[in-house]
N, C-alpha and C positions, 0 to 999 in steps of 0.2 A: 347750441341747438339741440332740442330732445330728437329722439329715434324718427316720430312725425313731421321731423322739418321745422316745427313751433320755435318762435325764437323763445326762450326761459327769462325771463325777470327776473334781474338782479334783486339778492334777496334785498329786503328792507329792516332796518332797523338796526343793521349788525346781525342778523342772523343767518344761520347757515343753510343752506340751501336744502340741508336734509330737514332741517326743526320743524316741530308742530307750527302753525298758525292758529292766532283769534280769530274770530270771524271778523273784527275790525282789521285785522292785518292780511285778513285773506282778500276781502273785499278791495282794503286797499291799492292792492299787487295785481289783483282784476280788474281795478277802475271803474265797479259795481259797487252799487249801497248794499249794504249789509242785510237791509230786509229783500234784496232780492235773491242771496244765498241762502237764505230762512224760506222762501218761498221755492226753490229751484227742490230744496231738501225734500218737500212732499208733493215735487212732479218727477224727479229718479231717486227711486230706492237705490241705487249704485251712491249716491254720494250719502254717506253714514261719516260724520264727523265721530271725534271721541267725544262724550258728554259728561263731564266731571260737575263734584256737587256744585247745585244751583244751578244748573243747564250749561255750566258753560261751555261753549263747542270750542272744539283745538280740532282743526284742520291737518293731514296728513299731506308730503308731497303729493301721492298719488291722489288723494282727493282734489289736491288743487291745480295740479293738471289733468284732470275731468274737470272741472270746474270750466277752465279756459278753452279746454276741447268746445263743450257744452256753449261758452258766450261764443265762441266763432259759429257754430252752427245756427244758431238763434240772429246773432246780430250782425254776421258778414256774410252766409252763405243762404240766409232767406229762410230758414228752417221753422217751420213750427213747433211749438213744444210736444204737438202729438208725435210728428216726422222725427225729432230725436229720440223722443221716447221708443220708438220701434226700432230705430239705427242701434241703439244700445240695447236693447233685445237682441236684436240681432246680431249683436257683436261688432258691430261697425264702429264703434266709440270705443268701444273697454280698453281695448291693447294702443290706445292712441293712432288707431291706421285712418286713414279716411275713410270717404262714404265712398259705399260702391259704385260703379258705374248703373247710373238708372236708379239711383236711389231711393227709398220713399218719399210722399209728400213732402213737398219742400215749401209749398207756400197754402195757404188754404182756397185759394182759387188758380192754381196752378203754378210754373215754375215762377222762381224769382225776378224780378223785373231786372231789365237791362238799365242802367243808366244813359241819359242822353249820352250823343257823342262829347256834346259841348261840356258837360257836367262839370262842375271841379271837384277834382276829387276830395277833400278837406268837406265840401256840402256831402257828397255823396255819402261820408263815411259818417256824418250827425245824423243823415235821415235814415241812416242802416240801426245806428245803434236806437233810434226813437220809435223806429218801427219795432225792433227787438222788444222795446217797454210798454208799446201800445199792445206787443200779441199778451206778453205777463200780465199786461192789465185786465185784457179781456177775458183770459182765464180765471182771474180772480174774480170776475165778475159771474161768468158763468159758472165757477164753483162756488158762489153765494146763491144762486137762485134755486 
């Protein structure tokens, strides 16, 4: 377990828990497609991969535990991309602490929905991570217009 309680993911492929990451291998260990860490790269300046010739990105541990800070807040705790972005301003992200109590916007029409009582959890946790993909989309959408 890191310092913030997160449980750490066994590394993959044989490597060591300190090594660089691909962005295929980082993605991987986050259970994220890869254009959504390309996409995440130009909503926090905080996550600066290495970029060796040809663009290729090599992920650092501390980059990909911001990464996994980053999908918890987006896809289990309701957060918007704007609301992380001011948390990590703020310092609420960088050092892996949680978010403060009263934290910023957490959802764009207010706090995060409660699941039914009935819910299962296993639905609850696909309609968290698909809500996560519809806010990234919407972003992309409004950063095209």
């Amino acid at each position: 377990m890191s310092e913030a309680g997160e449980t750490l993911a066994p590394p993959r492929g044989g490597k060591s828990a300190s090594a660089f990451r691909t962005t295929s291998e980082a993605a991987a260990e986050l259970d994220l497609p890869a254009h959504v860490l390309r996409f995440w790269e130009t909503k926090f300046p905080q996550i600066q991969p290495l970029k060796r010739s040809g663009g290729r990105r090599y992920y650092r541990p501390e980059d990909v535990a911001l990464l996994r800070r980053i999908r918890r807040f987006l896809y289990q705790e309701g957060y918007t991309i704007r609301g992380v972005q001011k948390l990590l301003r703020e310092g609420g992200l960088a050092d892996g602490g949680e978010a403060p109590p009263g934290a910023p916007e957490t959802a764009r029409n207010g706090p995060p929905l409660e699941p039914p009582p009935d819910a299962r959890p296993d639905l609850q946790s696909t309609l968290e991570e698909v809500r996560g993909e519809l806010v990234a989309i919407r972003s992309l959408i409004e950063r095209l217009r």
